[in-house]
C-alpha positions in Angstrom: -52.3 1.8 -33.6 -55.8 2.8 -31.9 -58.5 3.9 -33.8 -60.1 5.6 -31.0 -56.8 8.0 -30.9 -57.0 8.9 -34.3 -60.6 10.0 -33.9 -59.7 12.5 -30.7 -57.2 14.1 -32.3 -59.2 14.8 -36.1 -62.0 16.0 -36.4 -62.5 14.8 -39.9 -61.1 11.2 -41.0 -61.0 10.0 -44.1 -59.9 6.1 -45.3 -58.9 5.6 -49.2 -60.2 2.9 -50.0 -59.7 1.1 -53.0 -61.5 -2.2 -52.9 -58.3 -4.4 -53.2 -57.4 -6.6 -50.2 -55.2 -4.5 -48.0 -57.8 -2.1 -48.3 -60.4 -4.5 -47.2 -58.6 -5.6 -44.4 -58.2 -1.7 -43.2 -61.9 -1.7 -43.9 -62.8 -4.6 -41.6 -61.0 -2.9 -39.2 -62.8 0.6 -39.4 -65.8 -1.1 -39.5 -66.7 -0.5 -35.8 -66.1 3.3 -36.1 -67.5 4.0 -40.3 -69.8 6.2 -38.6 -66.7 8.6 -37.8 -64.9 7.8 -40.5 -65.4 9.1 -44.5 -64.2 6.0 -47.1 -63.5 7.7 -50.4 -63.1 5.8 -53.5 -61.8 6.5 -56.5 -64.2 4.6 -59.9 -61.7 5.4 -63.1 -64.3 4.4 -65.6 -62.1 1.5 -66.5 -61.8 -0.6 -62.7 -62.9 -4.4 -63.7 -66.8 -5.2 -62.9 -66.3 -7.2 -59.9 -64.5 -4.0 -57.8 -67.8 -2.1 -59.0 -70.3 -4.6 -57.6 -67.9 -5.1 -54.6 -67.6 -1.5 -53.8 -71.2 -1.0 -54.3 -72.2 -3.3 -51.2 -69.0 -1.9 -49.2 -70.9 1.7 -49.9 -74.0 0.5 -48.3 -72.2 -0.6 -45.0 -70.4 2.9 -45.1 -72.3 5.6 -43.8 -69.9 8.4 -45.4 -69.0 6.8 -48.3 -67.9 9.4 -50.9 -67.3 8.4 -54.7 -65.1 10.5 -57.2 -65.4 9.2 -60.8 -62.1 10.2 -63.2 -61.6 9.2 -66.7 -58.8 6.8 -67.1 -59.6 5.8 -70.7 -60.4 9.3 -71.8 -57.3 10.8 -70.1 -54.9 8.1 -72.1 -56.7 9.1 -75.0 -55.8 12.8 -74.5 -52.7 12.1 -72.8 -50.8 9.0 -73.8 -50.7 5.3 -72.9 -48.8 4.6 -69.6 -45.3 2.8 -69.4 -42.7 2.0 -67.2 -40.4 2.6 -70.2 -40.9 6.0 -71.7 -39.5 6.9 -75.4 -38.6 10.7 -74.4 -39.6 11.1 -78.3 -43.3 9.4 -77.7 -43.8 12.3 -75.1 -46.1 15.3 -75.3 -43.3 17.5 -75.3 -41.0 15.4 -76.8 -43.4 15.6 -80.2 -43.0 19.1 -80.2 -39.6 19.0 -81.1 -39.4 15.5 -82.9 -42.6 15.6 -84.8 -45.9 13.6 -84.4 -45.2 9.9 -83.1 -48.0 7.4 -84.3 -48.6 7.0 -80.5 -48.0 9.2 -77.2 -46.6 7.1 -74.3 -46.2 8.9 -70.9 -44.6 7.3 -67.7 -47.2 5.5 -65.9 -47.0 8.1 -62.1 -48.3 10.9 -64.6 -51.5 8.4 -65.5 -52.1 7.2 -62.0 -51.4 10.7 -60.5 -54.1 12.4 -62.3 -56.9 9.5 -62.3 -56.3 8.1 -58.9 -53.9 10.4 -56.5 -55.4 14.0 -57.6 -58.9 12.8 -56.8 -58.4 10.8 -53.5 -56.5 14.3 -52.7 -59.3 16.3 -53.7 -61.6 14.0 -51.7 -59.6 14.6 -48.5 -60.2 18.1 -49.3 -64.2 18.3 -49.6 -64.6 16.8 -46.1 -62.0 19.1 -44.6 -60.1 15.8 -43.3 -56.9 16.1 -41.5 -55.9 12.0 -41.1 -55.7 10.1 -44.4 -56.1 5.8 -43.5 -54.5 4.1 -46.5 -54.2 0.2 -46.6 -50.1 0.9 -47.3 -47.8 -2.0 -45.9 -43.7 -2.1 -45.6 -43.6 -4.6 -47.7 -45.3 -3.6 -51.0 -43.0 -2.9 -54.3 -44.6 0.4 -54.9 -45.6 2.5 -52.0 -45.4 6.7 -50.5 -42.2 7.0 -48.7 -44.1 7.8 -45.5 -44.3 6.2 -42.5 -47.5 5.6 -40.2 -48.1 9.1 -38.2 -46.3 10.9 -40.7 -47.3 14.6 -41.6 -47.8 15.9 -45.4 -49.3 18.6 -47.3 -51.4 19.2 -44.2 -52.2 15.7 -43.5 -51.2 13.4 -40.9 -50.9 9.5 -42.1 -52.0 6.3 -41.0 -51.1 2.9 -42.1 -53.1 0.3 -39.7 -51.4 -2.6 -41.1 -48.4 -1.6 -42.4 -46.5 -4.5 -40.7 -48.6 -7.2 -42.0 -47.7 -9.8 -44.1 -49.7 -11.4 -46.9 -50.3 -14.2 -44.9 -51.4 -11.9 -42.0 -53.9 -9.8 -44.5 -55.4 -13.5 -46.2 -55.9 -15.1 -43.0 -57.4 -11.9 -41.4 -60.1 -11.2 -44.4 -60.7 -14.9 -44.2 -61.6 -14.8 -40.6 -64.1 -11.7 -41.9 -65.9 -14.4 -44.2 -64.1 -12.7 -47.5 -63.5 -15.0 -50.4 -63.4 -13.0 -53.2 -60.7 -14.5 -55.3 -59.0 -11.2 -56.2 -57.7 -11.0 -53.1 -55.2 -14.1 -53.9 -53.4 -11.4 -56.1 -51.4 -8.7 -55.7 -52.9 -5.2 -57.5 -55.9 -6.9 -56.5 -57.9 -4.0 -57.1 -57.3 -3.7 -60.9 -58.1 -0.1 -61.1 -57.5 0.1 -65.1 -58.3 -3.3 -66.7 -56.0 -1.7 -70.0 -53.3 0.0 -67.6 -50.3 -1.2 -69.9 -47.6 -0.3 -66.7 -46.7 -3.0 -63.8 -46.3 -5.7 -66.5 -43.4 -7.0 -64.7 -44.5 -6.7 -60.6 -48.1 -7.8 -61.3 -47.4 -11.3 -63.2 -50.7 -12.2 -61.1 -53.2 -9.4 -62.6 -52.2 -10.3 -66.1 -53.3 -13.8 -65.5 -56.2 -12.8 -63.7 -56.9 -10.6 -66.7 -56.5 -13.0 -69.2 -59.0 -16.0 -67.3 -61.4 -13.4 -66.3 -61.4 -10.5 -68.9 -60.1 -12.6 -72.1 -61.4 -9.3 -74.3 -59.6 -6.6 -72.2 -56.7 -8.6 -72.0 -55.9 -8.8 -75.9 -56.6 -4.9 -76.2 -53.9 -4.4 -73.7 -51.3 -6.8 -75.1 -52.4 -5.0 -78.3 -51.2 -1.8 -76.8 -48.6 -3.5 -75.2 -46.4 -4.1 -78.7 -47.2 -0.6 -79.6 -45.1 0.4 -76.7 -42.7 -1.9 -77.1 -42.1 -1.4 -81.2 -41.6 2.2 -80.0 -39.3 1.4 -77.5 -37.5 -0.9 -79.4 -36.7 1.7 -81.9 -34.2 3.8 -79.7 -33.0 0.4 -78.0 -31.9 -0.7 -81.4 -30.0 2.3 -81.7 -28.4 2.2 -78.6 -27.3 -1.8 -79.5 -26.2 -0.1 -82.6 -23.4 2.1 -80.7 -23.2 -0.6 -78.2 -21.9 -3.5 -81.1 -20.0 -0.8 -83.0 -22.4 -2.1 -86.2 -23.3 1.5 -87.4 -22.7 3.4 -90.0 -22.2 7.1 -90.2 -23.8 7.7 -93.4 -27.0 9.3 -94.7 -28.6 6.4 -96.2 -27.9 4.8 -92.9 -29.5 7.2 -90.9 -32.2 7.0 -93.7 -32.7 3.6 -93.0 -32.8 4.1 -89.1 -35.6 6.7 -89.6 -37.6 3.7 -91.2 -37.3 1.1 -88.6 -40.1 3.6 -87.1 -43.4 2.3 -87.7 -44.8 3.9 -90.3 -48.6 4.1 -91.3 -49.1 1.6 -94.7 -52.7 0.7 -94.7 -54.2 0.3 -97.9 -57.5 2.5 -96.6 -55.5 4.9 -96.1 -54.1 5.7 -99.5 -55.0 6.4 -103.1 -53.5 6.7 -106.6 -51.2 3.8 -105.3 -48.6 3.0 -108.4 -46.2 -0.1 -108.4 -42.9 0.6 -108.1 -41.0 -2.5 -107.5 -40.3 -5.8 -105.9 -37.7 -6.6 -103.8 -37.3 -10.0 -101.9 -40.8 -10.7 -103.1 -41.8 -8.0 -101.1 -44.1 -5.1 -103.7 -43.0 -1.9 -103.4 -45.5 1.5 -104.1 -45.9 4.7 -104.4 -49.4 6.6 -103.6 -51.0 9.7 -102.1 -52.5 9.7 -98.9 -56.2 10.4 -98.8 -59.1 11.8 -97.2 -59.1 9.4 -94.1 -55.7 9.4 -93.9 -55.6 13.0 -93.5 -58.8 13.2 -90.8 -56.9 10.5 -88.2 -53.7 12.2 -88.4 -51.9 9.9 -90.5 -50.8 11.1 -93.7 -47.2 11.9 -92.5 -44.3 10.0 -93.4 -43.0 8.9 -96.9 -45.4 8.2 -99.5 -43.5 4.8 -100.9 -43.0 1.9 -99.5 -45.2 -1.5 -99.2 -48.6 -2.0 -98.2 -49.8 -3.2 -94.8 -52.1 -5.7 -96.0 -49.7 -7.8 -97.9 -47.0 -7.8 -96.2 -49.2 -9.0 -93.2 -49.7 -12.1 -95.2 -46.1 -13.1 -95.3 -44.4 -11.3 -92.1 -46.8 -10.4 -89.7 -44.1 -9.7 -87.3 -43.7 -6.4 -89.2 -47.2 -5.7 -88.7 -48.6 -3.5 -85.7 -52.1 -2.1 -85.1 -52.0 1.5 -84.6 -54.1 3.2 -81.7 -57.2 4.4 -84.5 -57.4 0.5 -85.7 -55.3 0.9 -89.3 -52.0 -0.8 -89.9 -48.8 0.3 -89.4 -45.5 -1.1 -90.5 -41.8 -1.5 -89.0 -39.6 -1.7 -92.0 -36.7 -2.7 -90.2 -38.7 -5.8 -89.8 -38.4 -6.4 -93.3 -35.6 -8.4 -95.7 -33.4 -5.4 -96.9 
């Protein structure tokens, strides 16, 4: 691919750039023509500090360097955590017909659409560009369906080193004098330090993660067993049918309703009565009170065991909700 025949057919060229190493390597690459050539980049609120000071000195060697800031942590907030496992339940819509989930989980194109895709669209837009340079290779696990030259949505494509290997992009940003560690990993621009999607094709990130960003990394495994508790109360189900171990009964179906987690934090409740103990395990009744009623979280029954105890003696049962108060998965516990 030549640069130079990009540039006489568009008047307006823009490269995404995210700060990660293919991007880089595209970079190095443009550099002889970044007069010509608008790099947008995309700062989620959320990107790790290092991508910030590294995009901040690749800003200064880029003439038309445009920045569009999104929201990542506010949009989850408003939106849902992102997943690569969605409980159709845990949904925006699926709460409207289910009832209010103790946490919204969206699939993880809807997160990265509207924090990183929309804007880098709407950045092609402002300049009135008509060529998009991405750092896309063949060989990545997530990637457009478009080739190199390829026409969409009134843009034409280019992928300058979509035939490079890993080893061809390392050795290539080494020869530029680049030794940024980051670019040893794959997602090596870490757009979202909390993203809570890609657990499985970025084993790399979450180690970087957890060496570099200790603090981030336990809020996203915290977040992590949110999503999976949820998802593990339809998979149970489904093992359920699977096994032929279910029973077509009301107190069964009772009792399937409660392997939800459930919010049983002592702050959250008041006139709180004994009822029983079962399996050493105390049992109560109570009212939910003021707080629990301004965080959303005076649904649910008003008996069962309270959070703080039962942490004591099976933590496993025990998950931190997304407002910091305890929630509990019954089905966790001895019946």
């Amino acid at each position: 691919m030549v640069i130079e025949d990009i540039l006489k057919t568009h008047a307006n060229v823009i490269f995404f750039c995210s700060g990660g190493r293919d991007s880089m390597a595209v970079w190095h690459l443009l550099k002889p023509y970044l007069d010509k050539i608008y790099v947008g980049w995309v700062d989620t609120n959320n990107n790790v500090p290092e991508v910030k000071a590294y995009m901040t000195e690749v800003s200064k060697q880029s003439p038309k360097f445009i920045r569009y800031k999104s929201d990542q942590p506010k949009w989850v907030e408003e939106n849902g955590m992102p997943s690569e496992v969605v409980p159709i339940d845990n949904t925006p819509l699926g709460q409207r017909y289910a009832g209010q989930k103790q946490v919204t989980i969206v699939d993880y194109f809807q997160c990265c659409s509207a924090n990183i895709h929309q804007p880098l669209y709407k950045l092609a837009k402002h300049v009135n560009a008509t060529a998009v340079i991405t750092g896309q290779r063949s060989s990545d696990g997530h990637k457009d369906d478009k080739s190199s030259g390829d026409y969409e949505n009134g843009f034409q494509y280019f992928f300058p080193i979509e035939d490079w290997s890993d080893d061809d992009v390392k050795s290539y940003l080494k020869s530029k004098g680049e030794t940024d560690p980051r670019f040893d990993i794959h997602h090596s621009s870490i757009d979202c330090l909390t993203c809570t999607a890609f657990c499985k094709s970025s084993p790399q990130r979450m180690d970087y993660l957890q060496k570099n960003h200790p603090s981030h990394f336990d809020e996203l495994v915290r977040r992590l067993k949110i999503i999976r508790n949820e998802i593990t109360n339809y998979t149970d189900g489904i093992d359920a049918v699977i096994n032929g171990n279910f029973k077509e009964t009301v107190d069964n179906s009772m009792k399937t309703k409660l392997t939800e987690s459930l919010p049983s934090d002592i702050r959250l409740k008041e006139n709180i009565e004994h009822l029983e103990t079962v399996e050493g395990i105390r049992y109560y009744t109570w009212d939910w009170n003021q707080e629990a009623k301004r965080v959303g979280l005076n649904h649910g029954p008003t008996w069962g065991v309270m959070a703080q105890e039962v942490q004591k003696t099976h933590p496993q049962a025990i998950v931190e909700g997304p407002q910091g108060y305890l929630l509990v998965n019954y089905g966790a516990l001895p019946e």
